[in-house]
Legacy VTK file of the C-alpha trace (Angstrom):
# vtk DataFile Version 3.0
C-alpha trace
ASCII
DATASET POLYDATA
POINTS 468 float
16.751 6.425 19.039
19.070 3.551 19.484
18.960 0.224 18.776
19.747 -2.262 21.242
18.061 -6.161 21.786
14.968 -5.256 24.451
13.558 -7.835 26.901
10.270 -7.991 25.159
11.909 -8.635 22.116
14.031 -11.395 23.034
10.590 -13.086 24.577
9.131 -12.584 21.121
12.270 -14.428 19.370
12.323 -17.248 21.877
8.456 -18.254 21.681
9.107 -17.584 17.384
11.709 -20.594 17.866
10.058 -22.368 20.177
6.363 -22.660 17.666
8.598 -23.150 14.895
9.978 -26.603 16.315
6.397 -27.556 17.231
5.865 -27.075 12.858
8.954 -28.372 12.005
11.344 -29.632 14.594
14.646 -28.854 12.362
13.035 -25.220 11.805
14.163 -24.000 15.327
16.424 -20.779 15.570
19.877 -20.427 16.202
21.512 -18.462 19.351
23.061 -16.076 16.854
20.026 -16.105 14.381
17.672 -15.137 17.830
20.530 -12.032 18.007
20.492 -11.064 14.648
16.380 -11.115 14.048
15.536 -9.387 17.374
18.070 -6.582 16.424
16.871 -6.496 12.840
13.386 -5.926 14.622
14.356 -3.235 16.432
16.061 -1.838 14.152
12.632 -1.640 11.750
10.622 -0.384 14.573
13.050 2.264 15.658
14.121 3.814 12.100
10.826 2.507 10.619
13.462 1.299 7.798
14.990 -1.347 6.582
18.487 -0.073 6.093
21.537 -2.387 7.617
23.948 0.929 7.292
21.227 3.170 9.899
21.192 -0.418 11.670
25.100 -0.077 12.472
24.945 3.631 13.586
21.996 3.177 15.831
23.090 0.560 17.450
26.474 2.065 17.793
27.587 0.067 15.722
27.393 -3.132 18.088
25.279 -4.375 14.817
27.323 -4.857 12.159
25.777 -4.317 8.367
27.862 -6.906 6.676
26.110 -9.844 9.923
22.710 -8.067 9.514
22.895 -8.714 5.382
24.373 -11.989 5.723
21.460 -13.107 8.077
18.969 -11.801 5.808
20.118 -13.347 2.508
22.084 -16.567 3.581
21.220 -17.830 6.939
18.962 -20.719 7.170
15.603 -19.323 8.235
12.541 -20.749 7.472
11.351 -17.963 6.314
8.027 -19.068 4.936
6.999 -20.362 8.456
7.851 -17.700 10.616
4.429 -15.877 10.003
2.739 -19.415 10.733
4.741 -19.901 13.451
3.875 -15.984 15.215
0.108 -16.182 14.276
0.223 -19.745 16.418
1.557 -17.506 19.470
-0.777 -14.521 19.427
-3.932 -17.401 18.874
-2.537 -19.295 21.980
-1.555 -16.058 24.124
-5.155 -13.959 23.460
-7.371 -17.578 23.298
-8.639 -16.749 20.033
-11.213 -19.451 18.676
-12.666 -18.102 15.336
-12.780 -14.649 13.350
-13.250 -12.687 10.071
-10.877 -12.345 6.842
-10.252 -9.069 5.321
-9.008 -8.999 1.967
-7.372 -6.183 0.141
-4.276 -5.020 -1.908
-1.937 -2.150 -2.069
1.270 -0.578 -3.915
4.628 0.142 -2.997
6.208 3.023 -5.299
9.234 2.597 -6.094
11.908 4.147 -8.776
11.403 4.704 -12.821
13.655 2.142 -13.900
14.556 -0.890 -11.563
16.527 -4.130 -12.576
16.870 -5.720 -9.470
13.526 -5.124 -7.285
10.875 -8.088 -8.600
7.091 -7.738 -9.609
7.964 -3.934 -10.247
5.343 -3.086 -12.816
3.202 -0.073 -13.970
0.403 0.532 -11.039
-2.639 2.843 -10.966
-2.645 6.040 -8.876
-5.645 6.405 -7.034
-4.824 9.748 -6.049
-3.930 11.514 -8.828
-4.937 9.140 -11.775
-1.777 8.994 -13.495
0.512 5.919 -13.161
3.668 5.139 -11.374
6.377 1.949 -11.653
6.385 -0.275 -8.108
5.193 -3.418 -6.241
1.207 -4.350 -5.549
0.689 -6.494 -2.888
-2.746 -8.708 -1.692
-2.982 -8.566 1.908
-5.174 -10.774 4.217
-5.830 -9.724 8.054
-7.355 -12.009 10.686
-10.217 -9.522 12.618
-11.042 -11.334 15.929
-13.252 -9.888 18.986
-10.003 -9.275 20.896
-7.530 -8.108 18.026
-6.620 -7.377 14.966
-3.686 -8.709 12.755
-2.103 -10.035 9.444
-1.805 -13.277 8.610
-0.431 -13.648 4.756
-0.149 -11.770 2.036
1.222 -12.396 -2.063
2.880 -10.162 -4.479
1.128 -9.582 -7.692
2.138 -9.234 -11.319
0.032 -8.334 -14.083
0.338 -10.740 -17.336
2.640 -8.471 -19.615
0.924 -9.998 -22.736
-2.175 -8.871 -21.370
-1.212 -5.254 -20.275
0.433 -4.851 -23.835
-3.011 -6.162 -25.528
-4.995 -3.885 -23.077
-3.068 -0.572 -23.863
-2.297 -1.544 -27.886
-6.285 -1.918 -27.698
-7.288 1.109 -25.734
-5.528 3.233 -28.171
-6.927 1.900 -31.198
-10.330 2.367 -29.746
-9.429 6.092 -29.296
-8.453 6.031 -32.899
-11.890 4.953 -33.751
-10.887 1.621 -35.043
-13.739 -0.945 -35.005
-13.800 -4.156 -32.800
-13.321 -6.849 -35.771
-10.762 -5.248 -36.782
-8.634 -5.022 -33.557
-6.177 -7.975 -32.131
-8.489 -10.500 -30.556
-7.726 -10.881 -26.572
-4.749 -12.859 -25.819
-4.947 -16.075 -23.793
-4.183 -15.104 -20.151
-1.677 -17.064 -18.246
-2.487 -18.197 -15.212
0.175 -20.523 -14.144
2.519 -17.912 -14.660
0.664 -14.509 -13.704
-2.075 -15.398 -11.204
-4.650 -12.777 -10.739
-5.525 -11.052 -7.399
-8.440 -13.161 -7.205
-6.349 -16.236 -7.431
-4.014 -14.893 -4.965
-6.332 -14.577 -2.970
-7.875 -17.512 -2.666
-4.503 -18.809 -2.296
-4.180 -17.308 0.744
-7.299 -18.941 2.260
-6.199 -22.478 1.707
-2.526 -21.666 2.966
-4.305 -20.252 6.296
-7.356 -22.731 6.809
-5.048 -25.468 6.154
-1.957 -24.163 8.601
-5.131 -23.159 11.179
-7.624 -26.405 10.757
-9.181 -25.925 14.387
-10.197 -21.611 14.004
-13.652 -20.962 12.644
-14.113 -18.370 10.026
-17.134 -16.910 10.212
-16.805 -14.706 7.143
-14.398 -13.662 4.358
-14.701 -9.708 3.308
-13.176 -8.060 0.466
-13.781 -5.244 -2.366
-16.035 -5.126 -5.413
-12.604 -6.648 -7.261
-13.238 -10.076 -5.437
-16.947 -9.466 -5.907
-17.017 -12.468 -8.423
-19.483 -15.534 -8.390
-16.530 -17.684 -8.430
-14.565 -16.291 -6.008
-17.266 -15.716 -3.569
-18.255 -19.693 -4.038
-14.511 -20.723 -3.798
-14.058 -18.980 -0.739
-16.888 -20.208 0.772
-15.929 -23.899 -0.340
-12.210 -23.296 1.414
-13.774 -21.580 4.545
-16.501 -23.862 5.132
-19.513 -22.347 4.761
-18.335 -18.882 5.830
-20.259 -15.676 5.108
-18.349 -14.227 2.226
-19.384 -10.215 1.343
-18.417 -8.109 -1.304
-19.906 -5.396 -3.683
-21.399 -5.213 -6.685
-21.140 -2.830 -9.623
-24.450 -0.246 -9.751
-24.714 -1.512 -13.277
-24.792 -5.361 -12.454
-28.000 -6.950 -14.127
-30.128 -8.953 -11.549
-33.008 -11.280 -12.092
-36.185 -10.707 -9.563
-39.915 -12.727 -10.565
-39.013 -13.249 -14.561
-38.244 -9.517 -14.361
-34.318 -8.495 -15.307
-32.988 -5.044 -14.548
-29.513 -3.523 -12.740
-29.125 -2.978 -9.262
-29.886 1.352 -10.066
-33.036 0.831 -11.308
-34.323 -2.320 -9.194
-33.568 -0.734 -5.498
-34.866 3.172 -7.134
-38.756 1.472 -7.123
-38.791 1.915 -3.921
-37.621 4.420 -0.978
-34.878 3.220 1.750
-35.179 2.580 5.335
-33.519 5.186 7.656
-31.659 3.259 10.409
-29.086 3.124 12.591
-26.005 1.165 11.715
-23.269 0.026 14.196
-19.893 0.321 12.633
-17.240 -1.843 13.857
-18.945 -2.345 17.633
-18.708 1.152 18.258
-19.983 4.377 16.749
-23.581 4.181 15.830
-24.258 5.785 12.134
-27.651 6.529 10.229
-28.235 5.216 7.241
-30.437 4.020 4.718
-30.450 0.474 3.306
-32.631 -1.911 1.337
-32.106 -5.472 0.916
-33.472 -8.212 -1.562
-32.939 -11.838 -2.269
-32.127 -11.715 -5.739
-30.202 -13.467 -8.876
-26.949 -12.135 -9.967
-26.772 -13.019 -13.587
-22.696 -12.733 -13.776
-22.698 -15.115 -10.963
-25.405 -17.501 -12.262
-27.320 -17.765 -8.481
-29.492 -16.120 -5.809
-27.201 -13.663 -3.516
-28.244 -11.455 -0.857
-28.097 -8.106 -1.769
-27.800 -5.079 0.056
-28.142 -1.324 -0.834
-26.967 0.816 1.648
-25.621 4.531 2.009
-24.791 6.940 4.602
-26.127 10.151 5.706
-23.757 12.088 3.499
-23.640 10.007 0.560
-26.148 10.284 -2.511
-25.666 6.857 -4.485
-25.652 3.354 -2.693
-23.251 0.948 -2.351
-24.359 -2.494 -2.853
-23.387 -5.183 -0.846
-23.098 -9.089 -1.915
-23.170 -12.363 0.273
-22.997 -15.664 -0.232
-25.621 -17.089 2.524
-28.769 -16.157 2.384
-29.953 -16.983 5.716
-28.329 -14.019 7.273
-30.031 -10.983 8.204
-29.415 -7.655 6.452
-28.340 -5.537 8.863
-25.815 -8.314 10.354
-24.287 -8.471 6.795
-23.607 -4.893 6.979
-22.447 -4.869 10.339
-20.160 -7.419 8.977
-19.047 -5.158 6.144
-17.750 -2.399 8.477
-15.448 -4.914 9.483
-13.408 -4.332 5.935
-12.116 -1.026 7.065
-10.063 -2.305 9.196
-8.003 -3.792 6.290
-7.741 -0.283 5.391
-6.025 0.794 9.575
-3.648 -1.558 9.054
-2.409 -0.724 5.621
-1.687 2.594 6.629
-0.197 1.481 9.882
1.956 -0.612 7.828
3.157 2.132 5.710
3.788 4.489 7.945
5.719 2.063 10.701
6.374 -1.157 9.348
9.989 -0.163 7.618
9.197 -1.848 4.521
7.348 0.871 3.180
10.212 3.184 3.660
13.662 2.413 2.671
13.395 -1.122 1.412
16.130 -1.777 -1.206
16.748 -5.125 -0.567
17.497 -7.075 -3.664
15.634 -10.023 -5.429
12.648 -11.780 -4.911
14.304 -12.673 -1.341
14.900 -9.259 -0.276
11.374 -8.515 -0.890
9.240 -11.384 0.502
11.790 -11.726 3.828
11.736 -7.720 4.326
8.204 -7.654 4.155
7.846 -10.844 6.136
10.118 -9.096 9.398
7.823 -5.877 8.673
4.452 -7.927 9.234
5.970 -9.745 12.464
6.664 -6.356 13.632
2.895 -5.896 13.935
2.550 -9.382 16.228
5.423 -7.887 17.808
3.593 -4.629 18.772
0.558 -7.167 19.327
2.343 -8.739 22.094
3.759 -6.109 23.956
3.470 -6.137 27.777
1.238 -3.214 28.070
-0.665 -3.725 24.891
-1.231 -7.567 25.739
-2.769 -6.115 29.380
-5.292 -3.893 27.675
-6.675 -6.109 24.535
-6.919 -9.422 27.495
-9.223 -7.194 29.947
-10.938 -5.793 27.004
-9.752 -2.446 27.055
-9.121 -0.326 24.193
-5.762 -1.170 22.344
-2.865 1.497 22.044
-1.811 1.819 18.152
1.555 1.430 16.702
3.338 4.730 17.156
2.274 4.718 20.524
3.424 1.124 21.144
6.796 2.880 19.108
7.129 5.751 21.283
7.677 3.383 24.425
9.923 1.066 22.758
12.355 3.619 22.232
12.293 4.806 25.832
12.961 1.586 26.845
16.543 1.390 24.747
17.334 4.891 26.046
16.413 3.723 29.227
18.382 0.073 29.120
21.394 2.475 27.619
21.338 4.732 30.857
20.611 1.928 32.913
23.864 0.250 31.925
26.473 3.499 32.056
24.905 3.899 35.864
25.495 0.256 36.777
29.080 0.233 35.141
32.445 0.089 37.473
33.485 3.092 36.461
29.712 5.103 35.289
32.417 8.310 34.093
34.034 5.872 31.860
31.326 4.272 30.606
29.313 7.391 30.195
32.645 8.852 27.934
32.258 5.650 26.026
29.342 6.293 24.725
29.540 9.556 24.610
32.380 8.726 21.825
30.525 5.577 20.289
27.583 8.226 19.591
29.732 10.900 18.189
31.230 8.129 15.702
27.840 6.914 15.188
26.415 10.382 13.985
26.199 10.875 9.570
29.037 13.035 8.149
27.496 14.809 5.033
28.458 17.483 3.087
25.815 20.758 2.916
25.753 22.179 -0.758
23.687 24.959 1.395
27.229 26.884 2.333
30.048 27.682 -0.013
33.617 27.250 1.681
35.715 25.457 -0.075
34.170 26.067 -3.669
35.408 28.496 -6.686
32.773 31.301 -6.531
34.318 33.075 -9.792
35.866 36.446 -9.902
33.435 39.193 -8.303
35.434 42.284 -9.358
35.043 44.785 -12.438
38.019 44.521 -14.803
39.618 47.836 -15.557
40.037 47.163 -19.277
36.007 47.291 -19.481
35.754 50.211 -16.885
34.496 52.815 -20.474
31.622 50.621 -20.556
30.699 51.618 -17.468
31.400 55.567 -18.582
29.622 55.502 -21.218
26.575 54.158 -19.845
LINES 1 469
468 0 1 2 3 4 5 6 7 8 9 10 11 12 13 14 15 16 17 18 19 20 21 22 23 24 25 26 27 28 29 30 31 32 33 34 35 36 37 38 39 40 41 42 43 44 45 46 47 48 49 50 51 52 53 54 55 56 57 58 59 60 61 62 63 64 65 66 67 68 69 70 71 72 73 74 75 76 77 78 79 80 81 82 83 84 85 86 87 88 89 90 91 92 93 94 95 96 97 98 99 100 101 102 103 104 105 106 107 108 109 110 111 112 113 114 115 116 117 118 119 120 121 122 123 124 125 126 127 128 129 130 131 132 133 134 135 136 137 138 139 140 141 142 143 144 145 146 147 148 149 150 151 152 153 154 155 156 157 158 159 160 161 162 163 164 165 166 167 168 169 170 171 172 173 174 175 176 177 178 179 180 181 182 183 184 185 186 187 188 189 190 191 192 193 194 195 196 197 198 199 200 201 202 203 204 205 206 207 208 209 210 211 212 213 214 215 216 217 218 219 220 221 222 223 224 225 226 227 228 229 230 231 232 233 234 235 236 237 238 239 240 241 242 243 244 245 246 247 248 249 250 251 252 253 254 255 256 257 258 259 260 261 262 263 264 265 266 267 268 269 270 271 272 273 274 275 276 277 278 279 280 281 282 283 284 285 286 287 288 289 290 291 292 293 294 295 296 297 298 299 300 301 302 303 304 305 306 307 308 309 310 311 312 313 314 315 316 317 318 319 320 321 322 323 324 325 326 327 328 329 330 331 332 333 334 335 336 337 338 339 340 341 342 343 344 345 346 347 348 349 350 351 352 353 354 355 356 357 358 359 360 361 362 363 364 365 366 367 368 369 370 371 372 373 374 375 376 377 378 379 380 381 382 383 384 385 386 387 388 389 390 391 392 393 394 395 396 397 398 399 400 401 402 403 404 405 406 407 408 409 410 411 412 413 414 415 416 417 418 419 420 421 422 423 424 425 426 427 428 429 430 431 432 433 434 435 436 437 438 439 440 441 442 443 444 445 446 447 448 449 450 451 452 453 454 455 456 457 458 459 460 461 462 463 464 465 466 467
């Protein structure tokens, strides 16, 4: 589709300027900066890329590359407030007073060698087990009772002293090679390499200072972050908030001078079949048990919760900070975390970043991936998505949200060839600007214009042909 500034995108620009002043009065947006970002947004949510040359041809080339990459690398943004400064709108717009955190990370594959892409590094497959070279991200999502959006996130690099210690140490185990006689751990660096955990908890101050007045009511995140001194950091930075995670089936817990793991202590006794509601919606058997107990790794009482679902034969087990909650709320609360897990995906799939994001240096990453998140509040505010989350109806998701965005530029683009002087003109205008705008590539498919080789016998050899 084509790219072209919409209506509801200028809207989003101008109230973007307009929170940034109240921030940081000098922070406001130019007239030619408002031009460049709304196209730029477009642009992502039209090619779901992040590619100034597809910029230029979809927009016929009324966007110019060379403006678009200027903007992006030298203009005077500030970049680091514009998520601040588009969470303030969509609080003010929807009324929304408190809500939950989700926590999680994710990857970004990219090439097998890169030089000029930052915090590249050697990540984990999940799906296949083997390992690839790109970007890991920590992401943090504000869930509310009306919706559902992202508020921060960091990019994380592992200690390189550390991974070379880990895999030098690894093999020498597999070599049989006793502990005392193996390189002792090296001293992590912190200042330098902050772990996910850190990064995390990063991300809570940055947001509960920047949003003093919102009450968190809890702070959710994976068995990684299922620490005792994350969990009591977060809940020191939030407030008192809730703060759930999961322990490992093997973590040792303290119950009446008795000590035991979670397996064996909740395998004494049978489960309670229930009914669960996940996420205010579906209702879901399953079976839980719950105990007040001490987590020895995190030197204090947590509430503990087993639970698994109909299909599943080994629980899960659920940690939180406050003990004055009731079971089944904590795990109602849980269910939340999935939708950490929508968004990623909706991310990936539409965000642009995810796609064809080249951009150079630590600049081209953190500002391409900042203009991919406030794509999201973008969608969030959309005329007919704003109508349906406000008279709590169920919300359309992104590609829907896409779909009608790119009517509206083919509609704006007819709109305009109709209402011009001359509409034959106008229409032959385009009709040129589009065949200029359309990729010239060669096919390797079809063979004109390439030396095939001689495809004839040669008389000289013709006996060999006799003879055979």
């Amino acid at each position: 589709m084509l790219i072209r500034s919409l209506s509801v995108v200028t809207e989003f620009i101008d109230a973007l300027s307009e929170s940034l002043k109240t921030i940081k009065p000098s922070a406001h947006l130019s007239r030619q900066q408002k031009i460049g970002l709304a196209l730029i947004l477009v642009g992502i949510l039209v090619t779901e890329t992040l590619n100034w040359a597809l910029f230029e041809r979809r927009s016929l080339k009324q966007a110019k590359r060379g403006r678009l990459c200027w903007l992006f690398y030298h203009a005077k943004i500030a970049w680091d407030l514009l998520l601040q400064a588009s969470i303030r709108n969509i609080l003010a717009d929807y009324g929304i007073e408190g809500g939950v955190l989700a926590i999680d990370d994710s990857a970004k594959r990219r090439s097998k060698h890169t030089c000029k892409i930052p915090d590249a590094h050697k990540v984990k497959d999940k799906a296949s087990g083997g390992y690839f070279n790109g970007q890991e991200m920590v992401f943090m999502i504000l869930i509310t009772e009306i919706a559902t959006l992202p508020v921060g996130f960091r990019f994380y690099t592992p200690d390189p002293a550390l991974s070379a210690w880990r895999q030098n140490d690894n093999a020498l185990k597999r070599r049989g090679v006793a502990a005392k006689q193996r390189p002792s751990r090296p001293q992590p660096d912190h200042a330098r390499y902050p772990t996910k955990q850190a990064l995390a908890l990063e991300l809570l101050r940055e947001f509960v200072t920047a949003f003093p007045t919102l009450t968190i009511k809890g702070v959710l995140a994976d068995a990684l972050y299922g620490t005792g001194a994350f969990m009591d950091e977060a809940a020191t930075i939030t407030g008192g908030a809730q703060i759930v995670s999961q322990l490992r089936a093997n973590q040792c817990v303290a119950s009446r001078n008795s000590q035991t793991d979670l397996t064996r202590y909740f395998a004494r006794q049978p489960g309670v079949a229930t009914d669960l509601l996940i996420r205010g919606g579906l209702s879901k058997p399953v079976t839980m048990l719950a105990a007040r107990l001490r987590v020895k790794a995190h030197g204090k009482r947590r509430f503990v919760v087993a639970l698994k679902y109909d299909n599943e034969s080994d629980y899960r087990y659920l940690v939180a900070s406050d003990l004055s909650w009731r079971h089944e709320d904590i795990a109602r609360l849980y269910s939340l975390r999935w939708l950490v897990e929508v968004f990623i995906q909706d991310w990936k799939a539409y965000g642009g970043w995810n796609q064809q994001s080249k951009q150079q240096g630590a600049e081209g990453s953190e500002r391409g991936l900042i203009l991919s998140l406030l794509c999201d509040h973008l969608l969030l505010q959309h005329p007919e998505q704003s109508i349906r989350l406000k008279n709590n109806q169920p919300g359309m998701p992104a590609g829907c949200l896409i779909e009608r965005l790119n009517v509206e530029t083919l509609v704006d683009t007819i709109a305009d060839v109709v209402a011009a002087d001359d509409p034959a003109q106008a229409l032959e205008a385009l009709t040129e600007a589009l065949d200029e705008s359309l990729p010239t590539r060669d096919s390797r498919k079809h063979m004109a214009g390439r030396d095939l080789g001689r495809q004839d016998p040669t008389a000289a050899l013709a006996y060999h042909a006799k003879a055979a």
